[in-house]
matplotlib code that plots the C-alpha trace (Angstrom):
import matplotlib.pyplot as plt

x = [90.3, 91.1, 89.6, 88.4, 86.7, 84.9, 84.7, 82.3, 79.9, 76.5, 76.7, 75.1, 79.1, 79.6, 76.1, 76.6, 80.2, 79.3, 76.9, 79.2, 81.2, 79.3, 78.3, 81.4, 84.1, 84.2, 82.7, 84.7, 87.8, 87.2, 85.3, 83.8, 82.8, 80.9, 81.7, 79.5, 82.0, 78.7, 77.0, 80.1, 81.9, 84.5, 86.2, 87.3, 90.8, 91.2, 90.3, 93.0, 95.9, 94.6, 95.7, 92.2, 92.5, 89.0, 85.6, 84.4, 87.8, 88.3, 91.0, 92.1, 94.7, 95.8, 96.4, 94.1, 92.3, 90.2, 87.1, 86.3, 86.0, 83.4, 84.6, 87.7, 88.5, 88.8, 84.6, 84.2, 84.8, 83.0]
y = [140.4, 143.2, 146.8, 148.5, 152.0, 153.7, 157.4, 158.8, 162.1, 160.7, 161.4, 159.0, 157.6, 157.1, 155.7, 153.3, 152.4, 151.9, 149.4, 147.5, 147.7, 146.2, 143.5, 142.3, 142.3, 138.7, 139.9, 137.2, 138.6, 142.2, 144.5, 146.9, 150.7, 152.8, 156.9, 159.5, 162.8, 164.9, 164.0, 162.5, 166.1, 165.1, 162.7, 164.4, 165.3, 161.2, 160.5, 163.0, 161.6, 158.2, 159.8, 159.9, 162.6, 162.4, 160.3, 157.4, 155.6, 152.7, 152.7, 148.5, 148.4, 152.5, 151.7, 154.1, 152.9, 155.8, 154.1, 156.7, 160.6, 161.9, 164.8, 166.0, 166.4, 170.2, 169.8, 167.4, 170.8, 172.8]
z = [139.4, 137.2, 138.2, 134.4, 135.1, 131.9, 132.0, 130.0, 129.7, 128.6, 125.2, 122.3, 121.5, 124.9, 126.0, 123.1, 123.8, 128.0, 126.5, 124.8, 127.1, 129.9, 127.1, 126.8, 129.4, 131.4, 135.1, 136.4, 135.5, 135.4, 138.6, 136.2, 137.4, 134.7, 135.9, 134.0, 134.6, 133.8, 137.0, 138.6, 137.9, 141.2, 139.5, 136.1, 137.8, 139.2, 135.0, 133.9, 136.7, 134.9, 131.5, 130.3, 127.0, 125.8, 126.4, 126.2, 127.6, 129.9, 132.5, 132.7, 136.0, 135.5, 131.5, 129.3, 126.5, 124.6, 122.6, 119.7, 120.3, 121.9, 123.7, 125.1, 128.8, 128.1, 127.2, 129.7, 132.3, 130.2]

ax = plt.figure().add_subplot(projection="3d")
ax.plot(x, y, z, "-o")
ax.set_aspect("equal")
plt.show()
């Protein structure tokens, strides 16, 4: 099974991007994790080692994958 881990920050891009998100990936092929970086605030350097640039983005085995523009990483740490 493929780990997938979606960062995002809460906004209404990533809010409606997590739900599509969760819609459609197979849970039989992928273990899917769903981090909110505003209230998960530990993990925003583990995203950026990941090569996560901006939010909403989904990490699929270490490979990046930025969905839209919601916010940069710089925001994310306010």
């Amino acid at each position: 099974m493929k780990k997938a881990v979606f960062y995002h920050a809460g906004c209404p891009v990533c809010v409606q991007a997590e739900d599509t998100v969760a819609k459609s990936l197979d849970a039989g092929r992928f273990d899917v994790e769903f981090v909110h970086l505003g209230e998960e605030r530990s993990r925003i350097d583990e995203a950026e080692k990941l090569g996560v640039e901006s939010v909403p983005a989904l990490v699929i085995d270490g490979q990046p994958f930025h969905i839209n523009f919601g916010a940069s990483m710089k925001d994310v740490r306010g």
